[in-house]
C-alpha positions, 0 to 999 in steps of 0.5 A, a space after each residue: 786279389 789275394 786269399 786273405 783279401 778275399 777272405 776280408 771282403 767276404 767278411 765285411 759283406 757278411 758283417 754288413 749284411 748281418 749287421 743290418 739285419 740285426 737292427 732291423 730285427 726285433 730286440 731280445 729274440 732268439 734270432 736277434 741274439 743268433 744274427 748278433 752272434 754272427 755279427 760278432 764273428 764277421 766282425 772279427 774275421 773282418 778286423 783279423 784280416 785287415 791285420 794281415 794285409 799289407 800288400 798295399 803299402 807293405 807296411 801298418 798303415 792307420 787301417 790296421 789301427 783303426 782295425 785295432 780300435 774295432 776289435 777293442 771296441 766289439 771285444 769290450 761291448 761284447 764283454 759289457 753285453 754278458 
């Protein structure tokens, strides 16, 4: 496994791990709000990575546009959250 999938497995267990943590958490608290804020990033590391890697096919394929999709998403709900 290369670097980048490395790094792009690491994130998706941590957006997983932080992403159940989130909703099983107590809306509106300070932690709630700091797990959710990890969230965001983990997402984002996993949806920047999964842009990078093509070693599979050497070629975009529909992952990297659901990838695409995933960051509009997380970025609107993000700024719809503000």
């Amino acid at each position: 496994m290369t670097t980048l999938g490395t790094a792009h497995f690491a994130a998706a267990l941590a957006a997983l791990a932080f992403g159940f943590a989130v909703l099983v958490q107590r809306k509106g608290t300070d932690n709630h709000r700091m797990v959710g804020a990890a969230y965001v990033i983990a997402m984002l590391a996993v949806n920047g990575t999964a842009l990078g890697v093509y070693r599979l096919t050497g070629q975009v394929t529909v992952f990297h546009l659901l990838a695409l999709v995933s960051l509009a998403i997380l970025v609107r709900a993000d700024a719809a959250h503000e």
